[in-house]
MARLODO-58669 format. One line per 2 residues: number of its first residue (from 1); their letters; for each residue x, y, z of N, C-alpha, C, CB. Coordinates in steps of 0.2 Angstrom, whole numbers. Glycine has a CB too. Example, Ala and Ser with C-alpha at 12.3 -4.5 7.8 and 13.67 -1.06 7.14 Angstrom:
1	AS	66:-28:39:62:-22:39:66:-16:39:57:-22:45 ~ 64:-11:35:68:-5:36:64:0:39:70:-3:29
# end
This chain:
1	XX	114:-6:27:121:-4:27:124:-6:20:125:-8:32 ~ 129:-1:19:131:-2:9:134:-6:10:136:4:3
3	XX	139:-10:9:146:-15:10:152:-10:6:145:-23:5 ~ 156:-10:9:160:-8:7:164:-11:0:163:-8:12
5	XX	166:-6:-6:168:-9:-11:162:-8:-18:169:-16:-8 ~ 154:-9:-13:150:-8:-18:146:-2:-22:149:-10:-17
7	XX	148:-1:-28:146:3:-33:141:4:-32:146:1:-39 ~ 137:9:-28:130:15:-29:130:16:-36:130:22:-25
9	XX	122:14:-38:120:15:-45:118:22:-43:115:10:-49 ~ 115:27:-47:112:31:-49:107:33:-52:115:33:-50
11	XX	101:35:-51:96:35:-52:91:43:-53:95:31:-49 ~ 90:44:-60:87:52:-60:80:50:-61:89:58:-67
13	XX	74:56:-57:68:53:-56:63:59:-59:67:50:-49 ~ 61:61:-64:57:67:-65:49:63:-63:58:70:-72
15	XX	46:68:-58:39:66:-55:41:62:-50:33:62:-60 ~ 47:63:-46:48:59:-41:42:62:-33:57:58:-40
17	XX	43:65:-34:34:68:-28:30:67:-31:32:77:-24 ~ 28:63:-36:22:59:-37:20:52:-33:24:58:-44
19	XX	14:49:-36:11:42:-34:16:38:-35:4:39:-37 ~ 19:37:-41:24:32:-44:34:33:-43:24:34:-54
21	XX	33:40:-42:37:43:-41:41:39:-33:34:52:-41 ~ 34:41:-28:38:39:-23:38:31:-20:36:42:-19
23	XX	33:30:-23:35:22:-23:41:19:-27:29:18:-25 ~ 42:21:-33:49:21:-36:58:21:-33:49:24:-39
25	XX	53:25:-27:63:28:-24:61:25:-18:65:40:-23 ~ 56:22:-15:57:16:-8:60:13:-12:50:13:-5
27	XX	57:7:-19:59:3:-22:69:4:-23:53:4:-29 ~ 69:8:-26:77:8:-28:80:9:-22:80:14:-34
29	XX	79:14:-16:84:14:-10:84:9:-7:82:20:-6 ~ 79:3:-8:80:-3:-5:85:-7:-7:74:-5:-6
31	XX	85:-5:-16:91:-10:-18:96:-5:-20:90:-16:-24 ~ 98:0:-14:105:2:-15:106:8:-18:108:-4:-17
33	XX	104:11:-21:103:18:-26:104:24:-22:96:18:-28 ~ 108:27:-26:108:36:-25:103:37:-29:114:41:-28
35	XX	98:42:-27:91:43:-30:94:52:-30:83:39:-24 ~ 90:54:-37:92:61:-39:85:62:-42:99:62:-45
37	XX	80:67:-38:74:69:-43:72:76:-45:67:67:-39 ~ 69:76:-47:67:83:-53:61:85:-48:63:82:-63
39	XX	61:93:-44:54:95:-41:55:103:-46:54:97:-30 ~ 47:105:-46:46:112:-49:45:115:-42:39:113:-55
41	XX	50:122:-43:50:126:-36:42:129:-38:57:134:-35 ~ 40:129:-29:33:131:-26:34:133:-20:27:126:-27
43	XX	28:138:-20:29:142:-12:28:138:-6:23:149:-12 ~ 24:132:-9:22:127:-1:26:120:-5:10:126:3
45	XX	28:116:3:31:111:2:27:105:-2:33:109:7 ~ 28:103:-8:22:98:-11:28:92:-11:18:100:-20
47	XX	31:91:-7:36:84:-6:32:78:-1:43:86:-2 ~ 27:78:0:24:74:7:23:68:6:17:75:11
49	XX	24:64:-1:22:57:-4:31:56:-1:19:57:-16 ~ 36:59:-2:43:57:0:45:59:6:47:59:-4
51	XX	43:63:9:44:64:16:49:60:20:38:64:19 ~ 46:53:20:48:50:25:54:45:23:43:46:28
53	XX	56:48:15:63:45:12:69:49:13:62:44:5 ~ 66:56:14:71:61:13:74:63:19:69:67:9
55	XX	81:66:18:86:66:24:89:72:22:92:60:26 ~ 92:78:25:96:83:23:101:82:19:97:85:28
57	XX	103:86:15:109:83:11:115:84:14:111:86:3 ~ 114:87:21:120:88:25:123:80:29:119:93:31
59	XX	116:75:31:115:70:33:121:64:31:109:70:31 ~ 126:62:33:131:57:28:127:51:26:138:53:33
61	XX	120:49:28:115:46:27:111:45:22:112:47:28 ~ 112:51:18:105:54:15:106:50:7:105:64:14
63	XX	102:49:4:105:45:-4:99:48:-8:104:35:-5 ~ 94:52:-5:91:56:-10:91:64:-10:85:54:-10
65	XX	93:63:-18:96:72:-20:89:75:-24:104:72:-26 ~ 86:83:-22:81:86:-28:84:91:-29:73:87:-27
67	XX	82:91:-35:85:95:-38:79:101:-44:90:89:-40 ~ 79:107:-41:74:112:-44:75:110:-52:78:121:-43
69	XX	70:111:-56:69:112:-64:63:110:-65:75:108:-69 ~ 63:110:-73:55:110:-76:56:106:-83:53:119:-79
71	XX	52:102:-84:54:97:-90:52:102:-96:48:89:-91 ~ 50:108:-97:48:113:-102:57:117:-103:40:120:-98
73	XX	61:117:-100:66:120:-98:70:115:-102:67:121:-91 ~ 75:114:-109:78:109:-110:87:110:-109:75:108:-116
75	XX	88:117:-108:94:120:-105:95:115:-98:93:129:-105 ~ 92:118:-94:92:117:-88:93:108:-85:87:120:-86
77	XX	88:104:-91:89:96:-89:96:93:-93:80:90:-92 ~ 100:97:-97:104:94:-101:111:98:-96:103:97:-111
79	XX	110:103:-90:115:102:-87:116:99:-80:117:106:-88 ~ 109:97:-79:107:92:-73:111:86:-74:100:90:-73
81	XX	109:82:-78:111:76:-84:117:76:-82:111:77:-93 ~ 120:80:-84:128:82:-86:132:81:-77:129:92:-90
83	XX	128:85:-74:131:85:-67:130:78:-64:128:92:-61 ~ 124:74:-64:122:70:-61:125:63:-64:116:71:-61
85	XX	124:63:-71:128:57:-75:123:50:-71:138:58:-74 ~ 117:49:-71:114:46:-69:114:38:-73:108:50:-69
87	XX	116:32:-68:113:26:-72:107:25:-77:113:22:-68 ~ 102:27:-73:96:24:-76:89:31:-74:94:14:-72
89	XX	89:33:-80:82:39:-80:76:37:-81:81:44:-86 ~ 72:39:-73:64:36:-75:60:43:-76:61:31:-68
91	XX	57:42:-80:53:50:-85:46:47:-82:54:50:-97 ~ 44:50:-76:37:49:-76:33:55:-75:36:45:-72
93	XX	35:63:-75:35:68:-74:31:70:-82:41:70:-72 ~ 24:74:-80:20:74:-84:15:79:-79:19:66:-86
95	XX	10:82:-88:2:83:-86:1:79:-87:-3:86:-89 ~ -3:74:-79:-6:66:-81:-14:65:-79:0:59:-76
97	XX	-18:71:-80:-25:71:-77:-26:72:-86:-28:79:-70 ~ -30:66:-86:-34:65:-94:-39:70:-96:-39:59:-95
99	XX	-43:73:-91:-51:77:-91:-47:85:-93:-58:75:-81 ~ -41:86:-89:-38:93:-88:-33:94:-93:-35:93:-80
101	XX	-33:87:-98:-29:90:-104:-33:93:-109:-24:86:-109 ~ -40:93:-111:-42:96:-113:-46:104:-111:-44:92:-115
103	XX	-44:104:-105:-44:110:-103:-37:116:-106:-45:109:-94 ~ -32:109:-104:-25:113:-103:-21:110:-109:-21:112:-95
105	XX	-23:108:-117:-20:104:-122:-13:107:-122:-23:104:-128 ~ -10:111:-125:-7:116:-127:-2:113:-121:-10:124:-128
107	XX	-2:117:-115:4:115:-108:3:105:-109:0:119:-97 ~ -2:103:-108:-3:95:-110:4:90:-116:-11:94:-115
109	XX	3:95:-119:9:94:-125:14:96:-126:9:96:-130 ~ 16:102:-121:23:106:-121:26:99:-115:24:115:-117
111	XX	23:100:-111:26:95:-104:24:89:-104:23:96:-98 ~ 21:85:-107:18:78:-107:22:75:-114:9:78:-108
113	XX	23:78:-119:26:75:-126:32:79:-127:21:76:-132 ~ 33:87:-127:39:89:-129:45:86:-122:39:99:-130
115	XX	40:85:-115:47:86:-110:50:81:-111:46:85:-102 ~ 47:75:-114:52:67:-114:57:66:-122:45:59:-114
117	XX	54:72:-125:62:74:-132:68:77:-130:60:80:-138 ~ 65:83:-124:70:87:-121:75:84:-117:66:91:-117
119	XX	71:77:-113:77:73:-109:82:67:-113:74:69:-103 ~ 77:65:-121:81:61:-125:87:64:-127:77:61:-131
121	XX	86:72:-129:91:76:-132:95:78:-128:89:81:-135 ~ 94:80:-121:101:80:-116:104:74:-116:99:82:-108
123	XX	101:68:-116:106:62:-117:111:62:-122:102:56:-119 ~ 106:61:-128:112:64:-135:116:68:-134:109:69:-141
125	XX	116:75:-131:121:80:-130:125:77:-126:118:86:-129 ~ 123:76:-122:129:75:-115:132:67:-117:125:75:-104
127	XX	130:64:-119:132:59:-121:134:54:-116:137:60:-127 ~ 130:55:-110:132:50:-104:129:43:-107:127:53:-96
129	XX	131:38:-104:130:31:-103:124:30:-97:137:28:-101 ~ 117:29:-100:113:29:-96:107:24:-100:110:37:-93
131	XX	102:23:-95:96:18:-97:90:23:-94:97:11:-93 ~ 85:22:-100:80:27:-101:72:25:-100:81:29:-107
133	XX	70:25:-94:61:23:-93:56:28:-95:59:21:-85 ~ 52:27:-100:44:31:-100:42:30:-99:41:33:-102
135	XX	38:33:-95:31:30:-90:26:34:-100:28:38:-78 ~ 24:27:-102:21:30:-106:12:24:-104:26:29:-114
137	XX	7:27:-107:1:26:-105:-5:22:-107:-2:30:-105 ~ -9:15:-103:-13:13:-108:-21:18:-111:-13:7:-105
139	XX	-18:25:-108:-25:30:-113:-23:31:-118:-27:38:-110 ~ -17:30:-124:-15:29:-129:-20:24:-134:-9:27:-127
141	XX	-20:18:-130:-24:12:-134:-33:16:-137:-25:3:-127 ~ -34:22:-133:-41:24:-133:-46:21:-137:-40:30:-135
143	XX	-46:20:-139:-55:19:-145:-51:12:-146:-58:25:-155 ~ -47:8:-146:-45:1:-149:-46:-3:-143:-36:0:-153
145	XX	-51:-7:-149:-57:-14:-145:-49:-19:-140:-63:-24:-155 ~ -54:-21:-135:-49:-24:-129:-49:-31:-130:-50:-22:-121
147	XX	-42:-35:-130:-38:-34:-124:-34:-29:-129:-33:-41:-120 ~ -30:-26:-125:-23:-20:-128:-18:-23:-125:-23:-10:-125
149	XX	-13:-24:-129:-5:-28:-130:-1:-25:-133:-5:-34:-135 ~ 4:-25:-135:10:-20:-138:9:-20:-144:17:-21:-138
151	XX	7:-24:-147:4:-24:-156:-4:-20:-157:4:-33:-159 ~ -5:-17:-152:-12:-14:-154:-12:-7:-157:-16:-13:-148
153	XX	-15:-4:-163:-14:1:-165:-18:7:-158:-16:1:-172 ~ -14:11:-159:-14:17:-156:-24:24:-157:-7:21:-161
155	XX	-26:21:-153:-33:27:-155:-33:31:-150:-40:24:-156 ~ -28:36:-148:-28:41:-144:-35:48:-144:-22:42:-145
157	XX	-37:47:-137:-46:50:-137:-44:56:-131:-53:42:-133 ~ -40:60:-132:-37:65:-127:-31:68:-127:-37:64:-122
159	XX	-30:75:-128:-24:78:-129:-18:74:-124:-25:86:-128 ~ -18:72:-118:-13:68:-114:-11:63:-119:-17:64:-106
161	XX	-18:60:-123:-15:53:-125:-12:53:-130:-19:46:-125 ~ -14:57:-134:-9:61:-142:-2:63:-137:-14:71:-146
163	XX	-2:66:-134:5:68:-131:10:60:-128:2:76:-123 ~ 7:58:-126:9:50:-123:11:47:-130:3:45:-119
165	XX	8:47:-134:9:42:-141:16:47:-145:0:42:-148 ~ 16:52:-145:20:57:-147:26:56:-143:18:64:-147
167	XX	26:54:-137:33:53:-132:34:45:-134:30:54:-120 ~ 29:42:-133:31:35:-135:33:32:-142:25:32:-134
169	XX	34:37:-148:36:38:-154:43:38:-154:34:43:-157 ~ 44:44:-150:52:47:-150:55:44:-144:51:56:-148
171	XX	54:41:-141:58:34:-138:59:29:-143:54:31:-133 ~ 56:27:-147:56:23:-151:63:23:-155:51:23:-153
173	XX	59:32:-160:65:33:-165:73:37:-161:62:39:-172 ~ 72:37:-156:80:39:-155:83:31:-152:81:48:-148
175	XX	80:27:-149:83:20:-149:86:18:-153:80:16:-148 ~ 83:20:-161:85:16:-164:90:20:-168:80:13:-167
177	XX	89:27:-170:95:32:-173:98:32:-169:94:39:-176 ~ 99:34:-163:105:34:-157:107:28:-153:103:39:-150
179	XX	105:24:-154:106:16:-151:106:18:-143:115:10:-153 ~ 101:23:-142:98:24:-135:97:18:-132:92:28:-134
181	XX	98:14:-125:95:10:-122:88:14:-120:98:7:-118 ~ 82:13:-122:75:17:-120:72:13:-120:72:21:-122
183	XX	69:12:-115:59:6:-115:56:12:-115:56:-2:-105 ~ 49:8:-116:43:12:-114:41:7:-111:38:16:-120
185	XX	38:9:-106:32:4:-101:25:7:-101:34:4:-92 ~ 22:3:-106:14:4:-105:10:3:-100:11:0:-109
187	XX	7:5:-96:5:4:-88:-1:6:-89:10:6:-82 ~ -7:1:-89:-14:2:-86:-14:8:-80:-17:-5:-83
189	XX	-20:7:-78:-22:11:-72:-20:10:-67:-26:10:-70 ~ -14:12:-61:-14:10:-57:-13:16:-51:-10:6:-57
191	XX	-16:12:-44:-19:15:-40:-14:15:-33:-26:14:-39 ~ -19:18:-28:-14:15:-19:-17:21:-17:-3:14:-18
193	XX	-15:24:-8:-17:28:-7:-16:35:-5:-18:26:-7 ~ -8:33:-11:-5:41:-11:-9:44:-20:7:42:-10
195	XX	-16:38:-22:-17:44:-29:-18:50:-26:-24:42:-34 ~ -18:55:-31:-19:62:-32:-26:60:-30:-17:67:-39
197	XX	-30:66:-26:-37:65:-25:-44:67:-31:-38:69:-18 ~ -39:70:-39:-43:72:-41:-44:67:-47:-43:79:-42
199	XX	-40:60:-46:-39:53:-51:-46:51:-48:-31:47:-48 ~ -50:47:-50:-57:44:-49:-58:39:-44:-60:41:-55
201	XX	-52:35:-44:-51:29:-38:-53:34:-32:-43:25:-37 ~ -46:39:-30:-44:42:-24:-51:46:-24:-36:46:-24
203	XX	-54:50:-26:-56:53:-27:-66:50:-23:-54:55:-33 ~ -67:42:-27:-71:38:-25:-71:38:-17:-69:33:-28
205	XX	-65:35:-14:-62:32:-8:-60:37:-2:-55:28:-11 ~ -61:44:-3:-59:50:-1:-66:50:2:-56:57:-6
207	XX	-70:54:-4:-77:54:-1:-80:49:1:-81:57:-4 ~ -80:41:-1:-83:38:4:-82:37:9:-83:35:4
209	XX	-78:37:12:-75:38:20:-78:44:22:-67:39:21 ~ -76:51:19:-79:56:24:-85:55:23:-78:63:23
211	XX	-90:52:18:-98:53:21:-98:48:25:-105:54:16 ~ -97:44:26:-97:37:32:-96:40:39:-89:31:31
213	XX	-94:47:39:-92:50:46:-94:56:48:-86:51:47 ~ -99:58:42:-103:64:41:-100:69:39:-106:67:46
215	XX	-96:68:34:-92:74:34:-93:77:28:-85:74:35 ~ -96:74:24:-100:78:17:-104:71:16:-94:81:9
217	XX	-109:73:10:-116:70:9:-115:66:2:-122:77:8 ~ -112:71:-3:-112:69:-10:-106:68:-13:-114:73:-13
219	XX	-107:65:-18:-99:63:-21:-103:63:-28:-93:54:-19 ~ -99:68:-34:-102:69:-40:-95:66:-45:-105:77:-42
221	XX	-99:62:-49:-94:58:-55:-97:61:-61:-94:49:-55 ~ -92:57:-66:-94:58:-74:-96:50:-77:-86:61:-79
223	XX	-93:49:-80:-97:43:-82:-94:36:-79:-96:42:-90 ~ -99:35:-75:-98:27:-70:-97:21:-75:-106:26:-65
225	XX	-98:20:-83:-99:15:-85:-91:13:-89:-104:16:-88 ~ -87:18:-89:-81:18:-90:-76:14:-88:-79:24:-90
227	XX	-75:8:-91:-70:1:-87:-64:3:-88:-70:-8:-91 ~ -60:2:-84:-52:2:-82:-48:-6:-80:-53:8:-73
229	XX	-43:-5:-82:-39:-11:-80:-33:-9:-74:-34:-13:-87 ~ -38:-12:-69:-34:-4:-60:-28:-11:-58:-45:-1:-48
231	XX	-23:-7:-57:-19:-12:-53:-14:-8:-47:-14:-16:-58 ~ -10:-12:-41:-6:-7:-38:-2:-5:-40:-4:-9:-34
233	XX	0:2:-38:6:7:-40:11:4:-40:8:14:-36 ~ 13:1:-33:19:-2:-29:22:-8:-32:18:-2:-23
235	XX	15:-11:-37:17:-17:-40:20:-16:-47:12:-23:-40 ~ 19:-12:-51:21:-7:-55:25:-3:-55:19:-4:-56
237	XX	29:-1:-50:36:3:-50:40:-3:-51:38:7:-43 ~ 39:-10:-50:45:-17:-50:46:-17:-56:43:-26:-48
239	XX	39:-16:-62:41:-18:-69:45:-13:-72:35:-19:-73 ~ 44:-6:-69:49:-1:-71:55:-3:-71:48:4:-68
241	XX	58:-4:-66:64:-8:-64:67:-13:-67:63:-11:-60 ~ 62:-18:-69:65:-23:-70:66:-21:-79:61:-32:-68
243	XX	61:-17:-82:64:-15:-88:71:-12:-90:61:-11:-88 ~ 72:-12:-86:80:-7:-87:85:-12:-85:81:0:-80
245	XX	84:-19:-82:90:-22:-80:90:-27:-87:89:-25:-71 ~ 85:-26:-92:86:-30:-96:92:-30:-101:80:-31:-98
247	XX	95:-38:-106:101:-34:-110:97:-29:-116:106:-41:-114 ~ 92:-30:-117:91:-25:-122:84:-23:-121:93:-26:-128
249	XX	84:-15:-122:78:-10:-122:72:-13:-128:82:-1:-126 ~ 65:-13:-123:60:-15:-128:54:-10:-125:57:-24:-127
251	XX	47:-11:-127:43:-9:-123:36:-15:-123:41:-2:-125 ~ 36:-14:-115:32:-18:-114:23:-14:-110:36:-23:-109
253	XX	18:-18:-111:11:-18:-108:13:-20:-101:5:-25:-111 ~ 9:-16:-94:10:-18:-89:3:-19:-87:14:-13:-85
255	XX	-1:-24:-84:-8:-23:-83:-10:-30:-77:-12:-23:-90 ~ -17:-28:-76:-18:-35:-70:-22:-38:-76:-22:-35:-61
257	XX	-26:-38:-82:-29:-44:-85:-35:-44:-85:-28:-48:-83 ~ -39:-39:-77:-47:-38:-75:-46:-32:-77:-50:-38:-67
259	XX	-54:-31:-79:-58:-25:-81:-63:-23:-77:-61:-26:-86 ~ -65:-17:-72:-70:-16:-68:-73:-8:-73:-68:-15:-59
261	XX	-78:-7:-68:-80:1:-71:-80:4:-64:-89:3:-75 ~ -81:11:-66:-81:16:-61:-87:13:-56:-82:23:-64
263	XX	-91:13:-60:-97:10:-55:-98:5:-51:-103:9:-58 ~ -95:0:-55:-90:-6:-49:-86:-3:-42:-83:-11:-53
265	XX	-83:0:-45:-77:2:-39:-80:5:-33:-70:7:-43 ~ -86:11:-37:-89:13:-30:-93:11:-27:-90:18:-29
267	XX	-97:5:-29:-99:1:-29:-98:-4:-21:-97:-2:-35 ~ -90:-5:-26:-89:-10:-17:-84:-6:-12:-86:-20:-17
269	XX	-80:1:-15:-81:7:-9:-85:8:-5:-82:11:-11 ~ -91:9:-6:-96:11:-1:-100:5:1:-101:17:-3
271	XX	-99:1:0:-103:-8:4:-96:-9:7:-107:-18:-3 ~ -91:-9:7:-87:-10:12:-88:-5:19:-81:-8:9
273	XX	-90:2:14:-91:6:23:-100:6:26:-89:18:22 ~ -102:-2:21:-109:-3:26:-112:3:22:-109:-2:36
275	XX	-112:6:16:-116:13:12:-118:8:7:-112:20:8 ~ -125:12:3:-126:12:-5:-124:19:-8:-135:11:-8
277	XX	-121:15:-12:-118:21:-19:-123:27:-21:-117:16:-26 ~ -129:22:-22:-134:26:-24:-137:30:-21:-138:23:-27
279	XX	-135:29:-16:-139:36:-11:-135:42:-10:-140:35:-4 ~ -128:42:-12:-122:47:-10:-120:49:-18:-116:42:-5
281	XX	-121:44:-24:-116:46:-30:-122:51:-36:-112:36:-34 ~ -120:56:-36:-123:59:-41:-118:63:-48:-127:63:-37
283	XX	-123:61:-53:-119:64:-58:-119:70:-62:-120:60:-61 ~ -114:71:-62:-111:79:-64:-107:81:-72:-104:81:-57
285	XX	-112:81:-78:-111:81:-86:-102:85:-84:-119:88:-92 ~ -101:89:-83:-95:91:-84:-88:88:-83:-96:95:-82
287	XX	-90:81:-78:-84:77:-77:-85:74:-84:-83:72:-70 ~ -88:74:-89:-86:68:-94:-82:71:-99:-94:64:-97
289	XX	-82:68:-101:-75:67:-106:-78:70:-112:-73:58:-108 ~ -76:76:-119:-78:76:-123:-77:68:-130:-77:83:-124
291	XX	-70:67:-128:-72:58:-130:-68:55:-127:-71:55:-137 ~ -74:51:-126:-72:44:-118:-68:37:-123:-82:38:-112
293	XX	-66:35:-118:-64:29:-118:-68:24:-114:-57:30:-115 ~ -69:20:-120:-77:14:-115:-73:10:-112:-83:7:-120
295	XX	-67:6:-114:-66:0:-111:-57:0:-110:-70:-6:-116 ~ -53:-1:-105:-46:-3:-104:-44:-10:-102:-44:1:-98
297	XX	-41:-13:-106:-40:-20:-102:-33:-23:-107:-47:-27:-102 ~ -28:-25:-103:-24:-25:-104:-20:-33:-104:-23:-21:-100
299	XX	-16:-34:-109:-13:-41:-109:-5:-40:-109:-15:-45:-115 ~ -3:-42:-100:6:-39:-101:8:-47:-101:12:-33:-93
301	XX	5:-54:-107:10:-59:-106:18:-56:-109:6:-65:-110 ~ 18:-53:-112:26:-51:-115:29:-50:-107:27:-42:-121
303	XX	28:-46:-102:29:-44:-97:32:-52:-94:23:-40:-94 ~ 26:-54:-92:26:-60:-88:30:-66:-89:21:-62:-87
305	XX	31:-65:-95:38:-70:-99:43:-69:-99:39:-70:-105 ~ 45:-61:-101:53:-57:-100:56:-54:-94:54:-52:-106
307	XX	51:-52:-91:51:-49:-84:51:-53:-76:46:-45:-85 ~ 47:-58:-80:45:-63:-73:40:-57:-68:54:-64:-68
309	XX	38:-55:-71:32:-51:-68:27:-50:-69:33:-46:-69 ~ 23:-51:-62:16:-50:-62:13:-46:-56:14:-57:-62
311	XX	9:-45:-55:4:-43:-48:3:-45:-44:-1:-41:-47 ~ 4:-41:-38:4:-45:-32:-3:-43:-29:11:-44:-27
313	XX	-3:-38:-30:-12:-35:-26:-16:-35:-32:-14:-26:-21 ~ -24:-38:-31:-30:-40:-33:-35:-33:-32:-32:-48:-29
315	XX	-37:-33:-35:-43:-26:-37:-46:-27:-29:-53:-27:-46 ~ -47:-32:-26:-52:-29:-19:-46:-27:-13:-57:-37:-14
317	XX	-40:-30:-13:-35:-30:-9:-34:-21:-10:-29:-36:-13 ~ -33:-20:-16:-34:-12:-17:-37:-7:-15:-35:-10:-21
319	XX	-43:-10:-14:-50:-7:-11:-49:-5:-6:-55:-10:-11 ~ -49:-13:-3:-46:-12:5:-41:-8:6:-42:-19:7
321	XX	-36:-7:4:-28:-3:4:-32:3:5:-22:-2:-3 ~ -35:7:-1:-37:13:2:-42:17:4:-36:15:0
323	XX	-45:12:4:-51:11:11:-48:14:18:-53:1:12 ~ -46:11:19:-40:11:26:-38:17:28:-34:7:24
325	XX	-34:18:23:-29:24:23:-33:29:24:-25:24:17 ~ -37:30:18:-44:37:18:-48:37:25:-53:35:10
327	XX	-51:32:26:-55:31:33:-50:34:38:-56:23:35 ~ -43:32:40:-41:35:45:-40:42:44:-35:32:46
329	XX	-39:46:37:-36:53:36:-43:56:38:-33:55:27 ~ -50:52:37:-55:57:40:-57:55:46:-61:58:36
331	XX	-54:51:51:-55:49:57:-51:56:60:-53:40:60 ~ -46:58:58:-43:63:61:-47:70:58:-34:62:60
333	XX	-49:70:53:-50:77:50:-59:76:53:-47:79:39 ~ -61:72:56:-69:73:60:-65:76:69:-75:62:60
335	XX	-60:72:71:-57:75:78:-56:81:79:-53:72:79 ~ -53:83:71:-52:93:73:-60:96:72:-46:97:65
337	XX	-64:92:67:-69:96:65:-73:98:72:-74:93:59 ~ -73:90:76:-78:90:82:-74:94:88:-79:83:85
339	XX	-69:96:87:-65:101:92:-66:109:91:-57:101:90 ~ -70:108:83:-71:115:84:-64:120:76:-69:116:95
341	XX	-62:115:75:-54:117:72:-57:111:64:-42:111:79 ~ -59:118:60:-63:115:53:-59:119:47:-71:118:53
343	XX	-62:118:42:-59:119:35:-65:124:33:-58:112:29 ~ -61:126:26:-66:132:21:-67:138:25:-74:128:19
345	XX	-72:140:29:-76:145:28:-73:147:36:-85:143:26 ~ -73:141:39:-71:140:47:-65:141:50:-70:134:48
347	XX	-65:142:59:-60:144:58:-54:136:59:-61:150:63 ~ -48:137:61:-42:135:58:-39:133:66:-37:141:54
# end
């Protein structure tokens, strides 16, 4: 219940039907927020990460507003801005599949690096009074030996992380020519189990469960020896947060501190579901990278100082998390298959 008297902040969310996206807008409707997010119109409903936030806008209830547009569009976010006049903009809206920017560099770079100038410059223009978050990336640090900290030079190893360093630039310099309030939040790996299924965690945790239940055989990866610094989404949307409530705009490292590999992680995926890896995981040259990134590990003591922030779930805790979650989604999708009511080729 609001209390009467009290000021609803306002919040704009681009990538809010994303992993971050929707754990961000539980996060803010919890402490009170009108929440306003950016969807691209599509013929089927791709809102199901928010679903269970959203209420009709006829609803006197309702505190989250979406709102049609495209971060490629800069007309259109400079008069959103304008209508919405949002407190605090979280920019996590993005090409954010690393392996698929170098399929797709060019759209990687319109949307991933020009979109976050486009919403700089509606700021500039409309000249609202707002506070500015970028989900900017630790695939930026790329080829630079670990731990990665805010002082680490930049060896970006993929059109995404050229485009991330390019966004993370221009946050910088309109902070400082426009006395923008803008952080950037550097944020390792993080997971749960609304990832997208074609991210390597989700993707791991998906098929281990369905073959645990017979529902496929094989699960093909790219390079298993690739370390990551994996932490929870939902403990990650707080630092977002607490970035913005500070007196003044910095950027900070967001990370847990550990380093696993892929081959760890599915590792104790599938010894959780009583499997070997090695009997189910085969490798497939095309998932690899034309240049990888060996090693991710992250140091957010700046964070844990100024922010009072840290992590609350531990790499197995995660496992577990979506472990769980996957297991159940194929306990129901083996109940249709054994009914007779299948996918692909089958009937419906």
């Amino acid at each position: 219940m609001i209390q009467r008297g009290f000021i609803m902040k306002k919040a704009f969310i681009t990538g809010i039907t994303g992993q971050d996206g929707s754990y961000l807008a539980e996060l803010l409707l919890c402490k009170g927020y009108e929440i306003h997010g950016l969807i691209r119109r599509a013929s089927t409903f791709n809102t199901d990460r928010i679903d269970h936030l959203y209420k009709d806008f006829h609803d006197p209830q309702a505190r989250i507003y979406l709102h049609y547009g495209d971060l490629s569009v800069s007309g259109q976010l400079t008069d959103l801005l304008q209508e919405i006049r949002p407190d605090e903009i979280y920019h996590l809206g993005a090409q954010s599949h690393v392996r698929v920017s170098f399929d797709m560099p060019e759209y990687t770079g319109d949307v991933t690096g020009l979109g976050t100038i486009r919403l700089l410059e509606a700021i500039r223009k409309t000249g609202i009074k707002t506070r500015f978050y970028q989900a900017s990336s630790s695939e930026m640090f790329g080829a630079a030996p670990p731990p990665q900290r805010e002082a680490t030079p930049f060896q970006p190893q993929s059109p995404y992380a050229a485009a991330k360093v390019y966004a993370y630039y221009v946050v910088r310099n309109y902070r400082d020519a426009y006395n923008l309030f803008a952080s950037n939040g550097i944020l390792f790996n993080h997971e749960s189990p609304r990832r997208g299924e074609t991210f390597v965690t989700r993707k791991i945790t998906r098929a281990a469960t369905r073959i645990k239940l017979g529902l496929q055989d094989k699960l093909f990866l790219g390079n298993l020896e690739a370390k990551r610094d994996w932490g929870f989404a939902g403990d990650y949307v707080e630092a977002m947060w607490l970035m913005l409530q500070q007196e003044r705009p910095d950027d900070y490292v967001i990370a847990t501190g550990e380093t696993h590999s892929v081959r760890e992680f599915a590792e104790k995926v599938f010894a959780k579901l009583g499997l070997d890896y090695q009997r189910h995981v085969a490798i497939d040259p095309r998932y690899f990278r034309p240049t990888e990134v060996d090693v991710l590990l992250g140091d957010a003591t700046k964070a844990r100082k100024a922010l009072n922030w840290a992590p609350k779930i531990g790499f197995d805790q995660l496992i577990d998390m979506m472990v769980a979650a996957d297991l159940e989604a194929a306990e129901k999708e083996k109940t249709l298959v054994d009914a007779g009511f299948t996918c692909g080729n089958h009937r419906l």
